[in-house]
Backbone atoms as SQL, in Angstrom:
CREATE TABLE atoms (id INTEGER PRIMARY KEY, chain TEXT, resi INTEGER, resn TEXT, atom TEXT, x REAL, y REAL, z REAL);
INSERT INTO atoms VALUES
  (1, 'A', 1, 'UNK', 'N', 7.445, 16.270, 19.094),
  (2, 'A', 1, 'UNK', 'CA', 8.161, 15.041, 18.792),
  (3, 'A', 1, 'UNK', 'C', 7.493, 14.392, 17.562),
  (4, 'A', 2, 'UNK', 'N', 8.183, 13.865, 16.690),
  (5, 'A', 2, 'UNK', 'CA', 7.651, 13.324, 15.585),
  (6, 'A', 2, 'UNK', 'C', 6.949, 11.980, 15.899),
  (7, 'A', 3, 'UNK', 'N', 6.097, 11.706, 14.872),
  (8, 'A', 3, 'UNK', 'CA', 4.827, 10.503, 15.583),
  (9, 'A', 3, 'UNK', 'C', 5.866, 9.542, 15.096),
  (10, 'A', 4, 'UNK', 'N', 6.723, 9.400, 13.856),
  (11, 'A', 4, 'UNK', 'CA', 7.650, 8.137, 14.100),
  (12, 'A', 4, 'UNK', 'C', 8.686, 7.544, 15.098),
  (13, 'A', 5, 'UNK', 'N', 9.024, 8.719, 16.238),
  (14, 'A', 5, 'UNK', 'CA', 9.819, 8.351, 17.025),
  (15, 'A', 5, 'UNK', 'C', 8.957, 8.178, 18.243),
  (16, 'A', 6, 'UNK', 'N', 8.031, 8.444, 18.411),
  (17, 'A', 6, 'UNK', 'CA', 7.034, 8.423, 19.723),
  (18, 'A', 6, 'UNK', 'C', 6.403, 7.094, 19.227),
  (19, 'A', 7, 'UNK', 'N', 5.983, 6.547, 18.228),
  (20, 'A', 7, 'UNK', 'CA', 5.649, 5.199, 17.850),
  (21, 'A', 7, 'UNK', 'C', 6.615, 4.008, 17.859),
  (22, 'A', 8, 'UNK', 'N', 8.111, 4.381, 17.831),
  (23, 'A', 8, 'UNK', 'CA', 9.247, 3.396, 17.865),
  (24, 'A', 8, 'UNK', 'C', 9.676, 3.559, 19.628),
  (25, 'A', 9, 'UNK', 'N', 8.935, 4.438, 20.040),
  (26, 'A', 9, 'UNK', 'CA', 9.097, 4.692, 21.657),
  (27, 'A', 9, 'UNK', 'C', 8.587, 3.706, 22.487),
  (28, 'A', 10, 'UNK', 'N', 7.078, 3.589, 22.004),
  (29, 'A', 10, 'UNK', 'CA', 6.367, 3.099, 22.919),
  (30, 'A', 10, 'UNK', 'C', 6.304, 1.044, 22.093),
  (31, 'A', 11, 'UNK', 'N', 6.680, 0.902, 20.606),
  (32, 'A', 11, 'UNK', 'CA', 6.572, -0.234, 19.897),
  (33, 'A', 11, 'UNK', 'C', 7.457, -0.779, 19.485),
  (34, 'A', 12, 'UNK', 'N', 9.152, -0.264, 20.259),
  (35, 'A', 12, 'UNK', 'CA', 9.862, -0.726, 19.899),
  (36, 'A', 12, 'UNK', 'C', 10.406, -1.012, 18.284),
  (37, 'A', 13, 'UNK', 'N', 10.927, -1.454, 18.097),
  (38, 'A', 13, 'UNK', 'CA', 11.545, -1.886, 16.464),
  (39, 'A', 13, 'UNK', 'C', 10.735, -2.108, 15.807),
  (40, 'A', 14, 'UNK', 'N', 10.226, -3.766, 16.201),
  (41, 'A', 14, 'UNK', 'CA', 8.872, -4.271, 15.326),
  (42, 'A', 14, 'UNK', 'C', 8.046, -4.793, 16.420),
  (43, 'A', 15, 'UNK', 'N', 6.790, -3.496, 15.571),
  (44, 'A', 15, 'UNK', 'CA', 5.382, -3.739, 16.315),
  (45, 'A', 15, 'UNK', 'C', 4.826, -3.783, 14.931),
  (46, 'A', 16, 'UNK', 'N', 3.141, -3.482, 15.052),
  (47, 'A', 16, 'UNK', 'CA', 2.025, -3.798, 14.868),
  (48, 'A', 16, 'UNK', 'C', 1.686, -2.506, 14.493),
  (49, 'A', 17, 'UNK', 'N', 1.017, -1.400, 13.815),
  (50, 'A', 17, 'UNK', 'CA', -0.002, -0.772, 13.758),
  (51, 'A', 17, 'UNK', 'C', -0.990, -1.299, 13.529),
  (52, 'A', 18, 'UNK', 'N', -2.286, -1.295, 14.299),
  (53, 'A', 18, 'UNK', 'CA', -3.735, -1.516, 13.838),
  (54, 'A', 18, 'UNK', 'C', -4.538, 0.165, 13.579),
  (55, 'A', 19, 'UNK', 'N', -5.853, -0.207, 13.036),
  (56, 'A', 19, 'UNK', 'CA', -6.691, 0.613, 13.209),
  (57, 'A', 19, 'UNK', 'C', -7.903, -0.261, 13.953),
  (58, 'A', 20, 'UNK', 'N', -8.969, 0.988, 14.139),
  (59, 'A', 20, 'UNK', 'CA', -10.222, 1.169, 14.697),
  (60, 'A', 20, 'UNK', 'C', -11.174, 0.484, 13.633),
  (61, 'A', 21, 'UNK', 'N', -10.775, 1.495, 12.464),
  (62, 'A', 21, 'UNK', 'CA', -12.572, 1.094, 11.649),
  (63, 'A', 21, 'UNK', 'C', -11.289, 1.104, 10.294),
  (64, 'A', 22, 'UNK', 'N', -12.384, 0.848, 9.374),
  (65, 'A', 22, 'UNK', 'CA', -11.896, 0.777, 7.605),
  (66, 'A', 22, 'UNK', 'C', -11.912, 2.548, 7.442),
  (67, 'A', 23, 'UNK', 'N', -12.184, 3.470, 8.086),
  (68, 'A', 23, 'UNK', 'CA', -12.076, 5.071, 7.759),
  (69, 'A', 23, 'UNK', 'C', -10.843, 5.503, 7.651),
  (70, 'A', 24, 'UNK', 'N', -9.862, 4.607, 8.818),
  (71, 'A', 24, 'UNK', 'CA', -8.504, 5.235, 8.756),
  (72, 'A', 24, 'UNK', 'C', -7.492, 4.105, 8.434),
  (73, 'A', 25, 'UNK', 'N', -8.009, 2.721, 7.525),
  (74, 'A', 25, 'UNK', 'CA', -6.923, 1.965, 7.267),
  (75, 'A', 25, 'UNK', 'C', -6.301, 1.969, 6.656),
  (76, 'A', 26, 'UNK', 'N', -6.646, 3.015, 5.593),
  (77, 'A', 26, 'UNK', 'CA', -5.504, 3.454, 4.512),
  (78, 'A', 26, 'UNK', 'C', -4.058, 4.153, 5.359),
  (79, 'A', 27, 'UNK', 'N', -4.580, 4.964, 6.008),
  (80, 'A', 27, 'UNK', 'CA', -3.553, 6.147, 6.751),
  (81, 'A', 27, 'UNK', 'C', -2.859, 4.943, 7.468),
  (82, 'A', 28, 'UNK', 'N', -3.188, 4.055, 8.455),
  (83, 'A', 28, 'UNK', 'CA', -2.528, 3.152, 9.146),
  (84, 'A', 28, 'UNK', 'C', -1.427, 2.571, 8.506),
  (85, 'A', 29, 'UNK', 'N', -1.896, 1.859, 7.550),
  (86, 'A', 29, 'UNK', 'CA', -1.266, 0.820, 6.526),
  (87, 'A', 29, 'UNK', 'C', -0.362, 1.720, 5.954),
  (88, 'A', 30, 'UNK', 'N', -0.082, 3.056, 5.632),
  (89, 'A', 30, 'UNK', 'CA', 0.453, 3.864, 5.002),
  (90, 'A', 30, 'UNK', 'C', 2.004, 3.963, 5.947),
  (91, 'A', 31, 'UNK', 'N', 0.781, 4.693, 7.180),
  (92, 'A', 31, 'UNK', 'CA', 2.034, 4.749, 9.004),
  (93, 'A', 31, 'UNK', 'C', 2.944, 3.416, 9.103),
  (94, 'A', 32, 'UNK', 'N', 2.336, 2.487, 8.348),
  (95, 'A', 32, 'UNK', 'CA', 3.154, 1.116, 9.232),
  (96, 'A', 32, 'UNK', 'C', 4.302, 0.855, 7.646),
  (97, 'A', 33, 'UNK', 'N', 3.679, 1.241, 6.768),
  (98, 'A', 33, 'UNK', 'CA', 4.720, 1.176, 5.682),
  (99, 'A', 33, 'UNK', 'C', 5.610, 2.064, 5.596),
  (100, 'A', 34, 'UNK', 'N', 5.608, 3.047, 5.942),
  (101, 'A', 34, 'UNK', 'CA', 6.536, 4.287, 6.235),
  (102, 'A', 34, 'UNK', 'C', 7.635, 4.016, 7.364),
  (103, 'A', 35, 'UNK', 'N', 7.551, 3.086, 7.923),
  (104, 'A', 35, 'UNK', 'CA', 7.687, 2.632, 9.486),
  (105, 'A', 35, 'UNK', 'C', 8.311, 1.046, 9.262),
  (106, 'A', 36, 'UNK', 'N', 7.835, 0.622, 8.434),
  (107, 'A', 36, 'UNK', 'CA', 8.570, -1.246, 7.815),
  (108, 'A', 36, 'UNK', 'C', 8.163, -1.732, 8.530),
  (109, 'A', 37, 'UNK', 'N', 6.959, -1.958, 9.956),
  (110, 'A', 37, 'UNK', 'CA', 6.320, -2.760, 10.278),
  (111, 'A', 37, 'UNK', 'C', 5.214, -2.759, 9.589),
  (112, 'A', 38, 'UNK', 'N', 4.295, -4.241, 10.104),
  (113, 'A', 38, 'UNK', 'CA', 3.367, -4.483, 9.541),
  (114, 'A', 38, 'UNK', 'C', 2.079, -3.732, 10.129),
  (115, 'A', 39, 'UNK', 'N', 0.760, -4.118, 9.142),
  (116, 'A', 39, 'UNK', 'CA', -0.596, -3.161, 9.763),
  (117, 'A', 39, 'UNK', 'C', -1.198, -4.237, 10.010),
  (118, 'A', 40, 'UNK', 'N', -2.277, -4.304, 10.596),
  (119, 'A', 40, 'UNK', 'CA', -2.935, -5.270, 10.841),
  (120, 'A', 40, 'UNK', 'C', -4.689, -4.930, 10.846),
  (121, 'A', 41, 'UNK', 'N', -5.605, -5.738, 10.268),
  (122, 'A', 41, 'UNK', 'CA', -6.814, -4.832, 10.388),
  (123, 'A', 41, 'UNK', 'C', -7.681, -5.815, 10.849),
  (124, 'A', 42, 'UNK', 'N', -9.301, -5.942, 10.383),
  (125, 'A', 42, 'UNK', 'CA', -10.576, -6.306, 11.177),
  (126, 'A', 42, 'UNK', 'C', -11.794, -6.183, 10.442),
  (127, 'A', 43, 'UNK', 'N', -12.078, -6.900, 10.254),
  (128, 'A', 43, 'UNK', 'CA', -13.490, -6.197, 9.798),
  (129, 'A', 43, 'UNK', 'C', -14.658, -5.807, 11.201),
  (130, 'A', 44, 'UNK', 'N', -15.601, -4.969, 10.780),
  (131, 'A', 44, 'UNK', 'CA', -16.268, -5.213, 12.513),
  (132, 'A', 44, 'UNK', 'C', -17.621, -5.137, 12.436),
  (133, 'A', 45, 'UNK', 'N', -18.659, -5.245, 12.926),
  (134, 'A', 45, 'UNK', 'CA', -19.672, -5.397, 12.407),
  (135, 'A', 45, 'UNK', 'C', -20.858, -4.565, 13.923),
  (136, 'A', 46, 'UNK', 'N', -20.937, -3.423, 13.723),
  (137, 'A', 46, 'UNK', 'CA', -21.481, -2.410, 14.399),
  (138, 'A', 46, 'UNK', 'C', -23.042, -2.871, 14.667),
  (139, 'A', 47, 'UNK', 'N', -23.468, -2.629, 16.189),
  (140, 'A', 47, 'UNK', 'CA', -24.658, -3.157, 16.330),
  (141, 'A', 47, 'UNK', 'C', -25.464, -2.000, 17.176),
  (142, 'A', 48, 'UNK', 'N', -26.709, -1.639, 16.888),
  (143, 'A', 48, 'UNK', 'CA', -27.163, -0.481, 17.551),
  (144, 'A', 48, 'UNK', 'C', -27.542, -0.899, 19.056),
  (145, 'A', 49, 'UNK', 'N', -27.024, -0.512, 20.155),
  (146, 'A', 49, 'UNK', 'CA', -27.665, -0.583, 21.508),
  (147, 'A', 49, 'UNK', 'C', -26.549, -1.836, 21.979),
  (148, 'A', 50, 'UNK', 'N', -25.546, -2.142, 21.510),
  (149, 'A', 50, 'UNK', 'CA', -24.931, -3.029, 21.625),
  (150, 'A', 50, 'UNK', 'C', -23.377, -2.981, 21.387),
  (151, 'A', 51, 'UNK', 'N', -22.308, -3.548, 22.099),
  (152, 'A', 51, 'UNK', 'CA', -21.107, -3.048, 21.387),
  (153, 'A', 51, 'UNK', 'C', -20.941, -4.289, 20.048),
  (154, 'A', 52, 'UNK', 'N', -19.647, -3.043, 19.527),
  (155, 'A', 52, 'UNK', 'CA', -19.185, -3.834, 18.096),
  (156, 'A', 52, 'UNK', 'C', -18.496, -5.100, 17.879),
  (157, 'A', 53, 'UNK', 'N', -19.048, -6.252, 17.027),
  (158, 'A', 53, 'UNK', 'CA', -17.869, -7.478, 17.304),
  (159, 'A', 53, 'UNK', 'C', -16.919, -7.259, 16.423),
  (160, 'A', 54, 'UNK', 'N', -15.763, -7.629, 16.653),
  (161, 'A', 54, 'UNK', 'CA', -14.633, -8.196, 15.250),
  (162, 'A', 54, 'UNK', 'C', -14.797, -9.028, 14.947),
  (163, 'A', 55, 'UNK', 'N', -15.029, -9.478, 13.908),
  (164, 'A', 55, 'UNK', 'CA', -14.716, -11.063, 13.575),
  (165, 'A', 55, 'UNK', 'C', -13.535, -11.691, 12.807),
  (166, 'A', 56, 'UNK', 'N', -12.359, -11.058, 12.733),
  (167, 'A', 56, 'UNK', 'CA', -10.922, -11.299, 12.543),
  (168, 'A', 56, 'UNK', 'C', -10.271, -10.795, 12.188),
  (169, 'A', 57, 'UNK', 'N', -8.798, -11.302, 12.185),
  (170, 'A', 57, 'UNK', 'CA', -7.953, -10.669, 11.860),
  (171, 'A', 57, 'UNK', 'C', -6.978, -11.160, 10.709),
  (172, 'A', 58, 'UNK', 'N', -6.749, -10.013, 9.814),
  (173, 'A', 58, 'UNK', 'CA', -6.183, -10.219, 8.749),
  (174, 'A', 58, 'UNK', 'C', -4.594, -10.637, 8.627),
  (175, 'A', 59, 'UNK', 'N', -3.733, -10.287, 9.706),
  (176, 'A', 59, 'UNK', 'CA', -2.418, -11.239, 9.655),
  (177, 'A', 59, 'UNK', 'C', -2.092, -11.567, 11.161),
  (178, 'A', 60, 'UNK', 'N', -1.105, -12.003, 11.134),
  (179, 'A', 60, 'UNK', 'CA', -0.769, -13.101, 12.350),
  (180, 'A', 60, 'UNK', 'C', -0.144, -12.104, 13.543),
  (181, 'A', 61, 'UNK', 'N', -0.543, -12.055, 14.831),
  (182, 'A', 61, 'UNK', 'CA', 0.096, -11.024, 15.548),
  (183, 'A', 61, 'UNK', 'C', 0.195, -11.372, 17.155),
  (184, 'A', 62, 'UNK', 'N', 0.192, -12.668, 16.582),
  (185, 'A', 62, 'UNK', 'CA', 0.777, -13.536, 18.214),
  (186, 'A', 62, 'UNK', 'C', 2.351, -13.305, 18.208),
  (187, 'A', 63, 'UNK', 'N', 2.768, -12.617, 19.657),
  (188, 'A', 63, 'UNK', 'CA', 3.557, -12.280, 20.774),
  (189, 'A', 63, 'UNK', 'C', 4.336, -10.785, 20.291),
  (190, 'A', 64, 'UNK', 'N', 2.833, -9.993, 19.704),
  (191, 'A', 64, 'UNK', 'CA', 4.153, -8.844, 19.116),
  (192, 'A', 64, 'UNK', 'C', 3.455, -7.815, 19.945),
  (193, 'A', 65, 'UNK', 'N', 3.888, -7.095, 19.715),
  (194, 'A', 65, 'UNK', 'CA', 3.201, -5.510, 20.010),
  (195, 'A', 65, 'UNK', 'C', 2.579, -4.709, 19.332),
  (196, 'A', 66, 'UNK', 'N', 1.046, -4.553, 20.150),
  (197, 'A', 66, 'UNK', 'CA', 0.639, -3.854, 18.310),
  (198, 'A', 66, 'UNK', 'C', 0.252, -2.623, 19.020),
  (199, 'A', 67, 'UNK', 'N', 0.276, -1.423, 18.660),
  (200, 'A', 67, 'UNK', 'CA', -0.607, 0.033, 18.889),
  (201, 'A', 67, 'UNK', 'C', -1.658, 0.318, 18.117),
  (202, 'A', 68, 'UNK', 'N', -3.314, 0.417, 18.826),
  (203, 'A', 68, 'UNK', 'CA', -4.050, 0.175, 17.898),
  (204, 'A', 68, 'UNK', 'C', -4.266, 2.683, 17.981),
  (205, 'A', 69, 'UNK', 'N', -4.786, 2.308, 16.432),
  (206, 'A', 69, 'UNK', 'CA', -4.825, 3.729, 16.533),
  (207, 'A', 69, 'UNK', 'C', -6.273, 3.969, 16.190),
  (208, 'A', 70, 'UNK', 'N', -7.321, 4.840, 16.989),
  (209, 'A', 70, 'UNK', 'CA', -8.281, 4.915, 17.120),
  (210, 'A', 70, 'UNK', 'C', -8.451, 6.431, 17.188),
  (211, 'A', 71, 'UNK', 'N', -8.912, 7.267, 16.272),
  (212, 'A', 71, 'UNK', 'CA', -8.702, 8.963, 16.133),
  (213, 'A', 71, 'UNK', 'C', -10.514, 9.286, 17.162),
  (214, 'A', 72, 'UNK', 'N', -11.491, 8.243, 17.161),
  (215, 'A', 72, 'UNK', 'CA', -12.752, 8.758, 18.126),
  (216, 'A', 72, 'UNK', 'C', -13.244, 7.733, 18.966),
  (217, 'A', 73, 'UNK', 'N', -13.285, 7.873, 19.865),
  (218, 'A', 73, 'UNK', 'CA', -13.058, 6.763, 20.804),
  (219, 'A', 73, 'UNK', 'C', -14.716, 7.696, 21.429),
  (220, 'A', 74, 'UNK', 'N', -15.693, 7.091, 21.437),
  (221, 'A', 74, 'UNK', 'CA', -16.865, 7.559, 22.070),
  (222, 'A', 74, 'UNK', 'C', -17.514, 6.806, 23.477),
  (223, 'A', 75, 'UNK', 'N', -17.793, 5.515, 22.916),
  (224, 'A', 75, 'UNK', 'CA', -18.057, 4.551, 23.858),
  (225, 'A', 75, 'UNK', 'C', -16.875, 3.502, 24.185),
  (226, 'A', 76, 'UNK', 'N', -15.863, 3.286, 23.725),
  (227, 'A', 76, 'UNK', 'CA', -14.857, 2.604, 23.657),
  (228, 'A', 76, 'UNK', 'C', -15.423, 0.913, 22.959),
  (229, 'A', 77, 'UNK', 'N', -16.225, 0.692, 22.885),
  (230, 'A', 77, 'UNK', 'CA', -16.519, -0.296, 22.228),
  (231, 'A', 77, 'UNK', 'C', -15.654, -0.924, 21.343),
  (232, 'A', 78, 'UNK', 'N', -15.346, -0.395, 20.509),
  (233, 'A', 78, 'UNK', 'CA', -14.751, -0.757, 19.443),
  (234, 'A', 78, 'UNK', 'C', -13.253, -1.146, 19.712),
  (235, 'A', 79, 'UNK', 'N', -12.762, 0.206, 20.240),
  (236, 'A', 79, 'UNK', 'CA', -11.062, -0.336, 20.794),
  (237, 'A', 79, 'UNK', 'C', -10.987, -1.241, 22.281),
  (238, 'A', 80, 'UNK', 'N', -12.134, -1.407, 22.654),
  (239, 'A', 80, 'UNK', 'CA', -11.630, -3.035, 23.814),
  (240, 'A', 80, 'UNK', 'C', -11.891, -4.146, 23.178),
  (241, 'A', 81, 'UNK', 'N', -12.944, -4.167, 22.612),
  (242, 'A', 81, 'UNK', 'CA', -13.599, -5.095, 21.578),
  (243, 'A', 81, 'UNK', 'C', -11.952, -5.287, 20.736),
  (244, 'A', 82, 'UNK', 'N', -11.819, -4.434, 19.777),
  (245, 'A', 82, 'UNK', 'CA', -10.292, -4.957, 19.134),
  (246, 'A', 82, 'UNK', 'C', -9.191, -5.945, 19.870),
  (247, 'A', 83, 'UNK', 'N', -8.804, -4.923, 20.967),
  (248, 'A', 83, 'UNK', 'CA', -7.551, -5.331, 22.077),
  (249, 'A', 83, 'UNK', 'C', -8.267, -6.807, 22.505),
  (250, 'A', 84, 'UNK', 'N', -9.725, -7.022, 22.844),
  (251, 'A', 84, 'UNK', 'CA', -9.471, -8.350, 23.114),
  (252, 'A', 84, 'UNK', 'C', -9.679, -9.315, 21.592),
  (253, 'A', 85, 'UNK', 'N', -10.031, -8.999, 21.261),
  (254, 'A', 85, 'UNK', 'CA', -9.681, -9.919, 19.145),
  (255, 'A', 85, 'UNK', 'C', -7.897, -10.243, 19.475),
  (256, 'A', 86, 'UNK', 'N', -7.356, -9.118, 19.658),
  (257, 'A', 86, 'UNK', 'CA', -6.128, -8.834, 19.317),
  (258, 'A', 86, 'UNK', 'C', -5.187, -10.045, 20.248),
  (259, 'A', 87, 'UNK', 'N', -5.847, -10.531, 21.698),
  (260, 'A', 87, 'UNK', 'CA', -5.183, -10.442, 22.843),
  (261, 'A', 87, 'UNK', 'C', -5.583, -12.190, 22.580),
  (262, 'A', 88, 'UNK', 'N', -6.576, -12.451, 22.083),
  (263, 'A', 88, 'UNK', 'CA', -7.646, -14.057, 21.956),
  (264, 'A', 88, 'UNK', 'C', -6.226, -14.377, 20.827),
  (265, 'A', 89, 'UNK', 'N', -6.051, -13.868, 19.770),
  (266, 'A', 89, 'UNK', 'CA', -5.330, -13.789, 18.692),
  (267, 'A', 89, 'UNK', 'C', -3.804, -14.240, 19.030),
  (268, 'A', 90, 'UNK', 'N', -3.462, -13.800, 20.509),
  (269, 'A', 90, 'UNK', 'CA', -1.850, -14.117, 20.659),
  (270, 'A', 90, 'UNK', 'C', -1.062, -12.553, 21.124),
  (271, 'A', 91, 'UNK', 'N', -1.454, -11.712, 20.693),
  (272, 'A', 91, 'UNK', 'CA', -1.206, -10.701, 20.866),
  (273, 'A', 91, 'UNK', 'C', 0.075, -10.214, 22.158),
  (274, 'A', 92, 'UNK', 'N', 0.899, -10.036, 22.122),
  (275, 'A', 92, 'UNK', 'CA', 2.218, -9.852, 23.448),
  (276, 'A', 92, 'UNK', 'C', 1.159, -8.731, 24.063),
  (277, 'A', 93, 'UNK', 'N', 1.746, -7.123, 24.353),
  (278, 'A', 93, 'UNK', 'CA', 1.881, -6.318, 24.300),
  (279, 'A', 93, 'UNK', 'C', 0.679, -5.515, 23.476),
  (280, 'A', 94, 'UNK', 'N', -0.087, -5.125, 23.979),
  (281, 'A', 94, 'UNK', 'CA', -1.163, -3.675, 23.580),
  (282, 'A', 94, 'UNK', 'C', -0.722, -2.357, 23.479),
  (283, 'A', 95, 'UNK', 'N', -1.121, -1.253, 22.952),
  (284, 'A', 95, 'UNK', 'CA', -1.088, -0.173, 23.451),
  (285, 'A', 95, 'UNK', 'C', -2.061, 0.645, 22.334);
């Protein structure tokens, strides 16, 4: 199945793409322009022995749906850490 119809599956019309880290925000921002929704990103600030904080978010994404896309998920740190940025933020709908 193509990732644009499995992404309009689960995000409806208009959602959200996020990413994880700045490694894959080009590709995101690319996915969500290909797609006519918006991307949404984070800066994050990685701490050894500790999980990662966000400290914001770059556009507005209260009551939408966003799919955050995360290609290595090790400790999960980073993508709960996001989802709750995302969720403090207004956020509808996760995935």
């Amino acid at each position: 199945m193509h990732i644009f119809k499995i992404l309009r599956q689960y995000g409806g019309a208009n959602f959200v793409m996020t990413s994880t880290d700045a490694g894959r925000a080009n590709w995101v921002e690319s996915l969500a322009n290909d797609l006519g929704v918006n991307a949404a990103f984070y800066p994050k600030v990685p701490f050894k022995r500790r999980p990662t904080e966000v400290s914001a978010i770059n556009t507005d994404v209260a009551g939408k749906t966003l799919i955050i896309y995360d290609d290595r998920i090790r400790l999960s740190g980073s993508i709960i850490n996001a989802a709750k940025t995302y969720k403090e933020a207004g956020a509808g709908h996760i995935m």
